[in-house]
KOLZA-845325 format. One record per residue (C-alpha): x, y, z; residue in one letter. Coordinates in Angstrom, 1 decimal. Example, Ala and Ser with C-alpha at 12.3 -4.5 7.8 and 13.67 -1.06 7.14 Angstrom:
BEGIN
+--------+--------+--------+---+
|     px |     py |     pz | r |
+--------+--------+--------+---+
|   12.3 |   -4.5 |    7.8 | a |
|   13.7 |   -1.1 |    7.1 | s |
+--------+--------+--------+---+
// end
This chain:
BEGIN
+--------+--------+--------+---+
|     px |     py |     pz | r |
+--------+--------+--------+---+
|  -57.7 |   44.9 |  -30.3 | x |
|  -60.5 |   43.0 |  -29.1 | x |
|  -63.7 |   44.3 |  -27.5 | x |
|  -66.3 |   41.7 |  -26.2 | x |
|  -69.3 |   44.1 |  -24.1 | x |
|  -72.7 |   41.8 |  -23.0 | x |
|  -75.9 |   43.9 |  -23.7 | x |
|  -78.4 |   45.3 |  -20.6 | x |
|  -80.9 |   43.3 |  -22.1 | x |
|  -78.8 |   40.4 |  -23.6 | x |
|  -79.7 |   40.2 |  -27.2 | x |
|  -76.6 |   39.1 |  -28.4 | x |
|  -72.9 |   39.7 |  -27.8 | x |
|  -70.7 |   42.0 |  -29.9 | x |
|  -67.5 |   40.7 |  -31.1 | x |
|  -64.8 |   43.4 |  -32.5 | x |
|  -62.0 |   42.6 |  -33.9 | x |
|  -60.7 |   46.4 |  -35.0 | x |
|  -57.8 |   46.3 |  -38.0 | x |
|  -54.5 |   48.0 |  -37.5 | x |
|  -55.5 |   51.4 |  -38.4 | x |
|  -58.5 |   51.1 |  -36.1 | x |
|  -56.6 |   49.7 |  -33.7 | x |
|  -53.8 |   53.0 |  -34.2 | x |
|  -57.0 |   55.2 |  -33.7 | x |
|  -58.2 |   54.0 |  -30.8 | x |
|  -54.9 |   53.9 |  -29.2 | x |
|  -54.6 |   57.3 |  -29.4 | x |
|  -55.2 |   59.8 |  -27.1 | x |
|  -54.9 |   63.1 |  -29.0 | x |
|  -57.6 |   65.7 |  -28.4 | x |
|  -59.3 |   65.5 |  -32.0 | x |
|  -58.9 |   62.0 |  -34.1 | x |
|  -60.0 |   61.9 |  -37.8 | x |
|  -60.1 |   58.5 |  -39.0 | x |
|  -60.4 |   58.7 |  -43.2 | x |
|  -60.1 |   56.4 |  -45.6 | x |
|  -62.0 |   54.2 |  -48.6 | x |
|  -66.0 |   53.8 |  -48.5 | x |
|  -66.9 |   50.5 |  -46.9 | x |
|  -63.6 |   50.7 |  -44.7 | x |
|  -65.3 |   50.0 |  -41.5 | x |
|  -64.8 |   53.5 |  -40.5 | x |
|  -68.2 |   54.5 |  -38.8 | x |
|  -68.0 |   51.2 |  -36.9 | x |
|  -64.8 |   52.2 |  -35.3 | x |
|  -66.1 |   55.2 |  -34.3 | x |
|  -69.5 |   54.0 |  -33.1 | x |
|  -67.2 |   51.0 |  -30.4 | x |
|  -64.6 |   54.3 |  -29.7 | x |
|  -67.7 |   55.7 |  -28.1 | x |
|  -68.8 |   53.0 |  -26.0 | x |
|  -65.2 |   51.9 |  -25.1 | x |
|  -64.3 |   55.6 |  -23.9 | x |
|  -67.8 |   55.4 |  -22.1 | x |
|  -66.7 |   51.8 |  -20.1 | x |
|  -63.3 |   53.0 |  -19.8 | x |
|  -65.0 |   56.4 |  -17.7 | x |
|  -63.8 |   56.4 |  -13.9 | x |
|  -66.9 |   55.8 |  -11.5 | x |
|  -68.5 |   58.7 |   -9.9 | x |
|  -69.0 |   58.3 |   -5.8 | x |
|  -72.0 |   56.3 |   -7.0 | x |
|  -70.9 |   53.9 |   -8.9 | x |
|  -72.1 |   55.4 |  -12.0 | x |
|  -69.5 |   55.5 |  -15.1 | x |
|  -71.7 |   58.7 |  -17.1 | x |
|  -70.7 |   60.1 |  -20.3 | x |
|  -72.7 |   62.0 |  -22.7 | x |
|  -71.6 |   62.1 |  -26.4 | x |
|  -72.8 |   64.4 |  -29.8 | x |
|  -73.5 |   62.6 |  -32.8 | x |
|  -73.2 |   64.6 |  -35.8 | x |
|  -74.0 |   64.2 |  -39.2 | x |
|  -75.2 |   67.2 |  -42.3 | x |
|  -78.6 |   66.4 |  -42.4 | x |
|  -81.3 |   64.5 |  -40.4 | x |
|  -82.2 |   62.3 |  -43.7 | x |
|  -78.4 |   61.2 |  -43.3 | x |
|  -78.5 |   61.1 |  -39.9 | x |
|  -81.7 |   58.5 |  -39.7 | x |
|  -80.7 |   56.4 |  -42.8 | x |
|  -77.2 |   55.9 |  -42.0 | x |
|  -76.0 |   56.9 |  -39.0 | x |
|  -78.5 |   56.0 |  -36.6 | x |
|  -78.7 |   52.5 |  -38.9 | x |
|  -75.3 |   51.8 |  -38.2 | x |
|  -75.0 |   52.6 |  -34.4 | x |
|  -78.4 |   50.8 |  -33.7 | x |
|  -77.1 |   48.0 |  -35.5 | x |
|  -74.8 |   47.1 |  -33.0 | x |
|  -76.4 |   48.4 |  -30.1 | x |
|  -80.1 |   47.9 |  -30.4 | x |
|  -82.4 |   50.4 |  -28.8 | x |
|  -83.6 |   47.8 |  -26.0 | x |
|  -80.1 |   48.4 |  -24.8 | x |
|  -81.1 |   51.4 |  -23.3 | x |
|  -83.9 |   54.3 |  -23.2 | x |
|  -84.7 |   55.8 |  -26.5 | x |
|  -86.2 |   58.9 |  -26.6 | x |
|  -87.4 |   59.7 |  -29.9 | x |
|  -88.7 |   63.5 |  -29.4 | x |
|  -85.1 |   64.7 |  -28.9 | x |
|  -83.4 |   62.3 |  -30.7 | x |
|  -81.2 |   60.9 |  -27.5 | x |
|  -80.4 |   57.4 |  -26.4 | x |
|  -79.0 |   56.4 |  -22.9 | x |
|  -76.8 |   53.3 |  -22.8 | x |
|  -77.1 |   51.4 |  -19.5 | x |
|  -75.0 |   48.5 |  -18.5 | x |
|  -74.0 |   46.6 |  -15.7 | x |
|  -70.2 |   46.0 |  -15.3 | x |
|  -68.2 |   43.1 |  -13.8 | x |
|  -66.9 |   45.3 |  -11.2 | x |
|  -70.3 |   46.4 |  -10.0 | x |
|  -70.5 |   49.6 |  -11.5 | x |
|  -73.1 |   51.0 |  -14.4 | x |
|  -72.3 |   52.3 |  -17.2 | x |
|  -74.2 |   55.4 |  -18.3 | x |
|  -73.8 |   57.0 |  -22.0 | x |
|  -76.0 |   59.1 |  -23.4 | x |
|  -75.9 |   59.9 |  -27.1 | x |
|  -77.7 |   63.2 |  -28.7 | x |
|  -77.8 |   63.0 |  -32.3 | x |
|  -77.8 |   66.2 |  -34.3 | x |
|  -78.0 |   67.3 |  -38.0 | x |
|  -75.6 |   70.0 |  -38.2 | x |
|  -74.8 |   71.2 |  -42.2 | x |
|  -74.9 |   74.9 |  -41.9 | x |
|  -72.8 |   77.2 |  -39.1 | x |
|  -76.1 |   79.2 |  -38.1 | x |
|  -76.8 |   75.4 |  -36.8 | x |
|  -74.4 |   76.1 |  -34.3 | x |
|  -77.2 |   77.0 |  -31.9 | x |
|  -78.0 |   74.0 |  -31.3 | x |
|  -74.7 |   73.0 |  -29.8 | x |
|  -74.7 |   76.1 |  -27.1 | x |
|  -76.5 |   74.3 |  -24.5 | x |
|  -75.1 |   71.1 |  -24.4 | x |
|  -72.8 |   70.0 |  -22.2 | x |
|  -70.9 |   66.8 |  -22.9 | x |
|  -68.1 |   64.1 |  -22.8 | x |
|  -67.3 |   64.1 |  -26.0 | x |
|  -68.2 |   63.9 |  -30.3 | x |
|  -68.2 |   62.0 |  -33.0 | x |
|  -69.0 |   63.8 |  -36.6 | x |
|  -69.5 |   61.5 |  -39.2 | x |
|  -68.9 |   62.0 |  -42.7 | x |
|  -66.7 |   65.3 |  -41.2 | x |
|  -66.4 |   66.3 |  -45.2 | x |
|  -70.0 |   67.6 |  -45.3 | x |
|  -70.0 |   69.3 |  -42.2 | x |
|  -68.8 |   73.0 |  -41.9 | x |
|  -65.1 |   73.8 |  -39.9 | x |
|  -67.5 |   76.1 |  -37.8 | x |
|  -69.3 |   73.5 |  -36.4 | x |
|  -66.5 |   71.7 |  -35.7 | x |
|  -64.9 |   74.6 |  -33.7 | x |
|  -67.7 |   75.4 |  -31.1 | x |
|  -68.4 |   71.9 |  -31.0 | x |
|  -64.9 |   71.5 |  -30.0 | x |
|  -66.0 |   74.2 |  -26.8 | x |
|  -68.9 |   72.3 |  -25.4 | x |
|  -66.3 |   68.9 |  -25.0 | x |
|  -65.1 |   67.8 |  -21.8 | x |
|  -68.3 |   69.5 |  -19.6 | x |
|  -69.5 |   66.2 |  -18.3 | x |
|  -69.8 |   64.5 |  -16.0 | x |
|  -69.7 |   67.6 |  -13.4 | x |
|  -66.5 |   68.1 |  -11.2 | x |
|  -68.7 |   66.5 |   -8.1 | x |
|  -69.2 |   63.1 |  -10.2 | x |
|  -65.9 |   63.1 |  -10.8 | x |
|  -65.6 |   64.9 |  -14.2 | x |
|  -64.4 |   63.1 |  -17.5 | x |
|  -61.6 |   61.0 |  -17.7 | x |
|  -61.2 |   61.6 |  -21.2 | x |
|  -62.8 |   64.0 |  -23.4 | x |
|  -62.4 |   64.8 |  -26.7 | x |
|  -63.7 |   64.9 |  -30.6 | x |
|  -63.8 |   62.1 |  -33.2 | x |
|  -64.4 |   62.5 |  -36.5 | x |
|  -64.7 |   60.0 |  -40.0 | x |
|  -64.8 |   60.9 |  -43.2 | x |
|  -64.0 |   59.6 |  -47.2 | x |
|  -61.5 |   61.8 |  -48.3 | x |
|  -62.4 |   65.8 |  -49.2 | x |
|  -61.1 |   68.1 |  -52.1 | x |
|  -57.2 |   69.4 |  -51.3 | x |
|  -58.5 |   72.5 |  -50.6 | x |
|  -61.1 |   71.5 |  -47.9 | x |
|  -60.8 |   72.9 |  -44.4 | x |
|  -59.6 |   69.1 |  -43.0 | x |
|  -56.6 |   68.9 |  -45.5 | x |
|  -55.6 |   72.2 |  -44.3 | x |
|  -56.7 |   71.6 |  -40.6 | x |
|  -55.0 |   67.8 |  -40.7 | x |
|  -52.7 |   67.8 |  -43.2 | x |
|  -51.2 |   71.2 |  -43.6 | x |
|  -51.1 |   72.6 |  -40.0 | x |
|  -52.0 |   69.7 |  -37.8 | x |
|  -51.9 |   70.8 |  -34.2 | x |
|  -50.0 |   69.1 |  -31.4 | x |
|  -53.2 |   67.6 |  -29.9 | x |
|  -55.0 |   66.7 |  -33.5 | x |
|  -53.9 |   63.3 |  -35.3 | x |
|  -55.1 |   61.8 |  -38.5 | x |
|  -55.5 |   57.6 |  -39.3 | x |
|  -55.1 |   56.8 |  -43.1 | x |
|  -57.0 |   53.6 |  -43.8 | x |
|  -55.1 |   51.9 |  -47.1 | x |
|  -56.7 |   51.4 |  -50.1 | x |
|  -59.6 |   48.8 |  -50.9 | x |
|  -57.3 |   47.7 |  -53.3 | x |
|  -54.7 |   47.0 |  -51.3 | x |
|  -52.9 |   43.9 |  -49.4 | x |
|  -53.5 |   46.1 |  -46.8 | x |
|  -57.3 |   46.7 |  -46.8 | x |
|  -59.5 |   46.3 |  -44.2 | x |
|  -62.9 |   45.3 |  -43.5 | x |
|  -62.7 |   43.0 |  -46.6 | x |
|  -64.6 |   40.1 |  -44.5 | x |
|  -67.3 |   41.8 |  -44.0 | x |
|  -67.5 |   43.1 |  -48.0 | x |
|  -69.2 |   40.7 |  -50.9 | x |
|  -66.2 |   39.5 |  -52.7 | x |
|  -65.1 |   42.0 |  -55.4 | x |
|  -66.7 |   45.3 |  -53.7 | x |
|  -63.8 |   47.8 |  -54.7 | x |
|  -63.6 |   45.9 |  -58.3 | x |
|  -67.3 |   46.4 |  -58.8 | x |
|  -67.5 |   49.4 |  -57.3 | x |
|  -65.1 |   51.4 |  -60.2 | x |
|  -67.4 |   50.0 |  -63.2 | x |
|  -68.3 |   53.4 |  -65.3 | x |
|  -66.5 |   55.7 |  -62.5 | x |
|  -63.4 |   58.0 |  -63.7 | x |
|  -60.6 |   58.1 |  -61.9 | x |
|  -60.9 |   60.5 |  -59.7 | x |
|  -64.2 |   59.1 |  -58.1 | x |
|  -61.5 |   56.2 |  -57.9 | x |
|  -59.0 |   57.6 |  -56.0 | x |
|  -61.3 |   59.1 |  -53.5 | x |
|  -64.1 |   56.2 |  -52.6 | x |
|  -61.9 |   53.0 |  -53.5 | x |
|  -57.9 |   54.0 |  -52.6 | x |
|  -58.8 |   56.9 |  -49.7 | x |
|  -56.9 |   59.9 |  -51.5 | x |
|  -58.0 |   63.1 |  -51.2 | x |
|  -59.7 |   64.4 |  -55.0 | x |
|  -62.6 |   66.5 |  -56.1 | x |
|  -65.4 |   64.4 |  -57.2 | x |
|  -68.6 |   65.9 |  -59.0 | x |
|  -71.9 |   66.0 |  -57.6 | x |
|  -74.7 |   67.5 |  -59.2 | x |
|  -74.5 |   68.8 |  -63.0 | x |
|  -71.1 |   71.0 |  -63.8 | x |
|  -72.8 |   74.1 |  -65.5 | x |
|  -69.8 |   73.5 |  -68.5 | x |
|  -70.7 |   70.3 |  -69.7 | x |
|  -68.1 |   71.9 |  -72.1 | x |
|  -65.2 |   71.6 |  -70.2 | x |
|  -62.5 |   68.7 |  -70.6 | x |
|  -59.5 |   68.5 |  -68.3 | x |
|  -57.6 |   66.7 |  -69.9 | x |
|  -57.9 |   69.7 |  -72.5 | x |
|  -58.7 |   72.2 |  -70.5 | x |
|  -56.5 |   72.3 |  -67.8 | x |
|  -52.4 |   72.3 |  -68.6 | x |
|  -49.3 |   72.1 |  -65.5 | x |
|  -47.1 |   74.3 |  -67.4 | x |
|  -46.3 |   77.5 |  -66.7 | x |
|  -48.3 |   79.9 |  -69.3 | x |
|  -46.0 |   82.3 |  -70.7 | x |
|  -47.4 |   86.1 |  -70.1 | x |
|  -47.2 |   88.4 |  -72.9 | x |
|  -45.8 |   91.6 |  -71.9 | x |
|  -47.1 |   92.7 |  -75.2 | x |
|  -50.6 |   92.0 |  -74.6 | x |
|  -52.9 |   93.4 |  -71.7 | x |
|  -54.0 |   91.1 |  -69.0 | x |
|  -57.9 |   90.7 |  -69.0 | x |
|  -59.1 |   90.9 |  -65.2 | x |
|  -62.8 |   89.6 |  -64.0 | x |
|  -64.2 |   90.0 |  -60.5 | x |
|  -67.2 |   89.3 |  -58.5 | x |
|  -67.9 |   91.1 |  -56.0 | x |
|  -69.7 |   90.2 |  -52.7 | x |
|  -68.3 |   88.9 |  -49.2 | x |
|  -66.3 |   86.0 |  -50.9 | x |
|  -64.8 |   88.2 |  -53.6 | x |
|  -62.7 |   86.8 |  -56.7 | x |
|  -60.9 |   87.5 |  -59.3 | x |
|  -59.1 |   85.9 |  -62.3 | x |
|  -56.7 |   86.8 |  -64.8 | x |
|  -56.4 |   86.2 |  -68.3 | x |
|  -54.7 |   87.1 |  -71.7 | x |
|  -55.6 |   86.4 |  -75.0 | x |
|  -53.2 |   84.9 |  -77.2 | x |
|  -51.9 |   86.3 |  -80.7 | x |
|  -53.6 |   83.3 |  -82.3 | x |
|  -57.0 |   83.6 |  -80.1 | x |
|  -56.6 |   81.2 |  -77.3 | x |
|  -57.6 |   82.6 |  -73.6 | x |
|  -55.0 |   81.4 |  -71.3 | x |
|  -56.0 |   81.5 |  -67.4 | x |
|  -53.0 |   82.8 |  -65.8 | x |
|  -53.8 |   83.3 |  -62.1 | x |
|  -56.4 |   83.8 |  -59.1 | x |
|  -57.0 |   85.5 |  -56.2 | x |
|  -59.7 |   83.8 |  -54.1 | x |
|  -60.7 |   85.0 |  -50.8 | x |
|  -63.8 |   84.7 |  -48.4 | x |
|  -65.6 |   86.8 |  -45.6 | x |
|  -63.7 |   89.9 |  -47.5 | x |
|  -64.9 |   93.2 |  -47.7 | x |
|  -64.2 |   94.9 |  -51.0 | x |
|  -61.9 |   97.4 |  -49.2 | x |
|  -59.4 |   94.5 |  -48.4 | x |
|  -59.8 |   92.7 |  -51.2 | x |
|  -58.6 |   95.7 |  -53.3 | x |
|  -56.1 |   95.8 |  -51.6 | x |
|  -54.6 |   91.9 |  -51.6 | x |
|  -55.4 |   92.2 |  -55.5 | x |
|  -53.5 |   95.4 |  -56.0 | x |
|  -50.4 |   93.9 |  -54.0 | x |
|  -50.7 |   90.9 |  -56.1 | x |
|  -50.3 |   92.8 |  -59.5 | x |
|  -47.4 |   95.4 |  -57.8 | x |
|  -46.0 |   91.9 |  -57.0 | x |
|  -46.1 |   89.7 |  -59.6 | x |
|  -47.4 |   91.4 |  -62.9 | x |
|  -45.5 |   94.7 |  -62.3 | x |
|  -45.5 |   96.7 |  -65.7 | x |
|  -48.0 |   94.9 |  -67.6 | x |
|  -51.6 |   96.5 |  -69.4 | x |
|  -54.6 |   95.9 |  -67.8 | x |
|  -58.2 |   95.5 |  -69.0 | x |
|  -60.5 |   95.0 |  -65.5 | x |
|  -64.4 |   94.3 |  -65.3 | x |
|  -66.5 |   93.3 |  -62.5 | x |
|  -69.9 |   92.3 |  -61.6 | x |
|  -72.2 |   94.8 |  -62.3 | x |
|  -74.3 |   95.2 |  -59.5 | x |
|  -70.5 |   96.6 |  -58.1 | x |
|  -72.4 |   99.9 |  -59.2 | x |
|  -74.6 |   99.5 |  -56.4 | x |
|  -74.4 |  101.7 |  -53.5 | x |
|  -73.6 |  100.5 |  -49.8 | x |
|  -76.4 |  101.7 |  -47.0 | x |
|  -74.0 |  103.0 |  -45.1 | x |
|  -71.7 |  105.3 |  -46.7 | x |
|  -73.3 |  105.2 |  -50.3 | x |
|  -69.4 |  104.0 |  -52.0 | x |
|  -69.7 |  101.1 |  -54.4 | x |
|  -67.5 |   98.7 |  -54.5 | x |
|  -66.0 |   99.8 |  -57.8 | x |
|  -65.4 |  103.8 |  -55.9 | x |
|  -63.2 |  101.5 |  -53.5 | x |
|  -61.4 |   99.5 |  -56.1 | x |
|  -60.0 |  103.3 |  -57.7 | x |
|  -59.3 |  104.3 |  -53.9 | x |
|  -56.8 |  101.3 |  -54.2 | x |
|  -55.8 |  102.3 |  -58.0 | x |
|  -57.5 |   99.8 |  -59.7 | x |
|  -59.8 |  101.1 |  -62.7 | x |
|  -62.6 |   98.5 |  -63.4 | x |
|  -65.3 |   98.9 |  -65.0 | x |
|  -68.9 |   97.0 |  -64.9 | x |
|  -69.4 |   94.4 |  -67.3 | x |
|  -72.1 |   95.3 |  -69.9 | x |
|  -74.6 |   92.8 |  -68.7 | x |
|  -75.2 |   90.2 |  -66.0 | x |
|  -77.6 |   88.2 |  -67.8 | x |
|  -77.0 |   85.0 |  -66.8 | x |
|  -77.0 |   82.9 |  -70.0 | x |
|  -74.8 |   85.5 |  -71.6 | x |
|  -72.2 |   85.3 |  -69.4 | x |
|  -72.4 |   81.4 |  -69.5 | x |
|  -72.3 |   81.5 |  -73.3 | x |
|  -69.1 |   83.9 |  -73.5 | x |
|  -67.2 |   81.2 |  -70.9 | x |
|  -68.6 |   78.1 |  -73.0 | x |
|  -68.1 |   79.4 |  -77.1 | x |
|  -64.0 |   79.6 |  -75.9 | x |
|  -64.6 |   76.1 |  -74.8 | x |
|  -66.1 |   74.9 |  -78.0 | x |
|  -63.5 |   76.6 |  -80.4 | x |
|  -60.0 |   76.3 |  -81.2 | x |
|  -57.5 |   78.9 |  -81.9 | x |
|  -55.6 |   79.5 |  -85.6 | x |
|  -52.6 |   77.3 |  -84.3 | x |
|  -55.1 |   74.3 |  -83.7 | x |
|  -54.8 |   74.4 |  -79.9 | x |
|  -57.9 |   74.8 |  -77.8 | x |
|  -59.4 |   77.9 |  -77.5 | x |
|  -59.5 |   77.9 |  -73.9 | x |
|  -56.7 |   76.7 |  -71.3 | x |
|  -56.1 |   76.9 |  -67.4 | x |
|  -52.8 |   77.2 |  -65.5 | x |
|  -51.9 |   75.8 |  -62.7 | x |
|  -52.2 |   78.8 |  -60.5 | x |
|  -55.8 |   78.6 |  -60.9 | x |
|  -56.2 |   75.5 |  -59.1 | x |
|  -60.0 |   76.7 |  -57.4 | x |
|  -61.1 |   77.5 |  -60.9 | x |
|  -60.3 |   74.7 |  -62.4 | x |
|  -62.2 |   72.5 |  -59.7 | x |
|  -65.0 |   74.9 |  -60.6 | x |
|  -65.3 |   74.2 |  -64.1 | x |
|  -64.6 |   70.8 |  -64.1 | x |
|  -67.7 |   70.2 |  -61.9 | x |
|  -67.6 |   72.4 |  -58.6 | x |
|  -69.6 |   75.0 |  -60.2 | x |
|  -72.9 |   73.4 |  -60.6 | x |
|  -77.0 |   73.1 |  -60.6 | x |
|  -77.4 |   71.5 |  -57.2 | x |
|  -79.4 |   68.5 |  -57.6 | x |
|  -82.8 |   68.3 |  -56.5 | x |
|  -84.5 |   65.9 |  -54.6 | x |
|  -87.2 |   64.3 |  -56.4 | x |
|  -87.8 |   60.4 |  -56.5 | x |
|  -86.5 |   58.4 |  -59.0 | x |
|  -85.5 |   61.6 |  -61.5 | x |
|  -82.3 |   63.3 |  -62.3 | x |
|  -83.9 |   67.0 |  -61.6 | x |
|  -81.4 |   69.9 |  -60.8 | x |
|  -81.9 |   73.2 |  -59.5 | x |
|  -82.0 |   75.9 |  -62.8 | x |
|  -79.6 |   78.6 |  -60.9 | x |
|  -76.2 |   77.5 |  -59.7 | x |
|  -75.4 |   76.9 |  -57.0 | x |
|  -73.8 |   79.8 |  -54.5 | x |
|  -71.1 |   77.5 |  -53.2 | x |
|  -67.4 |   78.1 |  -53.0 | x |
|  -66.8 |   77.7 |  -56.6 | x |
|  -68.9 |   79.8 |  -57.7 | x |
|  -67.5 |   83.2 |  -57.5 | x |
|  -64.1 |   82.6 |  -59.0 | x |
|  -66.4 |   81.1 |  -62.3 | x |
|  -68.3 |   84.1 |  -62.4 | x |
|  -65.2 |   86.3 |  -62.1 | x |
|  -64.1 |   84.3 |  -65.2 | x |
|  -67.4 |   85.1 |  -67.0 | x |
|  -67.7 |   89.0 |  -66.3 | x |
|  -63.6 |   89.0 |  -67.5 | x |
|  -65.1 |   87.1 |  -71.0 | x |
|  -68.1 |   89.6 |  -71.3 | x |
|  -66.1 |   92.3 |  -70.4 | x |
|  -63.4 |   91.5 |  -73.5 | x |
|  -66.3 |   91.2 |  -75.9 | x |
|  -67.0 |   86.8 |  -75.7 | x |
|  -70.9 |   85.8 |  -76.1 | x |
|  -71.9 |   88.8 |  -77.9 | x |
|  -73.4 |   86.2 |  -80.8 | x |
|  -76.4 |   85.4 |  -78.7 | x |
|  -77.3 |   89.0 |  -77.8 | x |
|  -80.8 |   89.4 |  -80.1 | x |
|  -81.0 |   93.0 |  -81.0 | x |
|  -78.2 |   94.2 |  -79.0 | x |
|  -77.3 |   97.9 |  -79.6 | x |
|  -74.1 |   99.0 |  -79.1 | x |
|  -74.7 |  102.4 |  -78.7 | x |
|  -76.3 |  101.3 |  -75.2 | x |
|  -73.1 |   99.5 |  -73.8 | x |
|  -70.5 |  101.4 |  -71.7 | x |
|  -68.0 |  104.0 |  -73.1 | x |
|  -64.8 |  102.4 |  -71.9 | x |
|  -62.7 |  104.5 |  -73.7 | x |
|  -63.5 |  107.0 |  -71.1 | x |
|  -61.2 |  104.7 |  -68.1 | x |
|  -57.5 |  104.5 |  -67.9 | x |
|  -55.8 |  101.4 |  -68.6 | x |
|  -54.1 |  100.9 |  -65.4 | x |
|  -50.1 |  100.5 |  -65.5 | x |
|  -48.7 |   99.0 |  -62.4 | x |
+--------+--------+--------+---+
// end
């Protein structure tokens, strides 16, 4: 597909020549269009001339005006400006048009060959948390375009997705097409557009893989410095690989994984662990409105071997005590149980003074509160099983494959956030509350609870920690 479109002002002319995938996208009519694939694809370009083609391509209102208005939408403004804005400006320079620079919106105007104007405005908005989503309730408009849809919350997405398709009026005609774009390097597996594009993909949603830089295939190569995807892996591993250089979805660090301790390839196994029936199953939970839990058994010879998860969010304790209980009836039915949570569970709601561990007992399941949330404890009775190995030589510590969020945690999703200060590598000294982090904790109140990190307690007095001989072990 070729797009030639003179400028209001003539500048210059832009030539595009879109490759086959772009040419697949904009093709396509479906109501919500993700194009995804390697970093320096071309992908942002494709989306930036979708927009201006769908804006041509508008019927003219009675007079003679072709107007559509379109979102632009990136995490944060310090994205938006540097790379965003850059790109779409790029092509279509701001003499093209009105700029307004005190709400951020940019009115395209040009003169067609058939007489009529074209009119597109474009509002661009930094959108990275859902209680942004105020700022999308009074627009009205054509359609989107999110860019970089991977740092962006599914919530914005969805009432963006309601304010599509309101403009022009009814009396100018209305839109002749309307509809949401979106472009993106690949997200983890268990990202809301995997599931959303790849899992459930409704009838009116479509999704354009771009193939790999490395490829026959690849595209935008002739506007690249030769080399680019060779260069680009020097000191990478292979999953920053796979994700920025072929377009597959992976989980790539960023910031600084709070187990520096943890090795995958060591750490992690994809066969099935064994459970003892002998042995009692360790459980750890943290508590909150994205409650998780983890379960674990010891081994004979001293290994901890992660056997499963349950991982929820926007759960109330009540529920979740109940999906965990149905879990063990279901799948761990006559096995011992040791269970420790978060001790701040003691804590007693405003409103009808139960904690959360009085509602875990409604449901049948005795915990009890780990002896400490200190946080370097807890850290220290995840890491010393890392550091160890068990009397058969193995490592000490070892995740299964049903713990697939845990394992993304420790390998790097549960981290100090980087901070941002110029030209240091500076990191926040908390973790960071993101989505791996509860399911990491859960794992380090199971490990304080069953006795791990007790060598860095100074002066610790036993007689002070919790009589847990006074709870059943529950049998389910």
């Amino acid at each position: 597909m070729n797009a030639m479109m003179p400028l209001a002002k003539v500048v210059r002319s832009v030539v595009y020549d879109a490759s086959p995938t772009m040419s697949d996208f904009h093709n396509s009519y479906a109501f919500v269009r993700c194009l995804m694939g390697p970093i320096g694809s071309g992908k942002s370009v494709g989306c930036i001339m979708e927009t201006m083609m769908k804006s041509c391509e508008q019927a003219p209102g009675p007079d003679g005006i072709r107007r559509t208005r379109w979102a632009i939408i990136r995490n944060t403004y310090r994205e938006l400006i540097d790379t965003t804005m850059q790109s779409f400006f790029d092509w279509f320079p701001k003499e093209t048009g009105i700029w307004r620079a005190g709400d951020m919106k940019f009115t395209f105007i040009q003169k067609m060959p058939d007489g009529t104007t074209v009119e597109a405005e474009f509002i661009f908005r930094a959108l990275d948390k859902p209680e942004d989503i105020k700022k999308l309730l009074s627009l009205e408009v054509t359609g989107a375009w999110m860019n970089e849809a991977r740092e962006v919350p599914k919530a914005v997405l969805d009432m963006c997705i309601g304010r599509l398709g309101r403009y022009p009026n009814a009396r100018d005609g209305g839109p002749t097409w309307f509809g949401m774009i979106l472009d993106t390097n690949p997200p983890d597996s268990d990202h809301w557009m995997y599931k959303l594009f790849e899992e459930n993909l409704p009838s009116n949603h479509a999704i354009f893989h771009q193939p790999s830089g490395l490829s026959p295939l690849a595209e935008n190569l002739e506007n690249l410095p030769t080399g680019y995807y060779i260069n680009m892996q020097a000191g990478k591993d292979q999953e920053w690989i796979n994700v920025y250089v072929h377009g597959l979805y992976g989980f790539v660090q960023d910031g600084k994984p709070i187990y520096s301790e943890y090795k995958d390839d060591a750490h992690h196994t994809d066969e099935q662990i064994v459970v003892n029936r002998d042995l009692p199953i360790f459980i750890g939970i943290d508590f909150g409105l994205t409650p998780a839990a983890v379960l674990a058994q010891k081994s004979a010879a001293g290994r901890w071997l992660c056997i499963d998860e349950l991982v929820t969010e926007d759960m109330g304790a009540l529920t979740f005590g109940r999906l965990l209980k149905e879990k063990l009836v279901r799948e761990y039915q006559g096995y011992k149980f040791e269970i420790y949570g978060d001790p701040a569970g003691e804590g007693r709601a405003q409103t009808d003074e139960v904690t959360p561990f009085q509602i875990l007992a409604a449901q049948g399941i005795n915990a009890v509160p780990a002896y400490t949330n200190d946080y370097s404890i807890r850290r220290e009775a995840v890491a010393s099983t890392l550091m160890r190995m068990d009397f058969a030589g193995n490592t000490g510590f070892v995740i299964g494959p049903k713990c697939q969020i845990l394992r993304k945690g420790m390998a790097g999703g549960y981290k100090y956030k980087r901070m941002q200060v110029a030209g240091q590598e500076k990191y926040q000294d908390k973790p960071d509350k993101g989505r791996y982090s509860h399911v990491c904790e859960a794992l380090q109140y199971l490990m304080v609870g069953a006795g791990e990190g007790s060598a860095i307690i100074e002066n610790k007095d036993w007689n002070k920690l919790p009589d847990y001989s006074q709870y059943d072990r529950m049998v389910v």
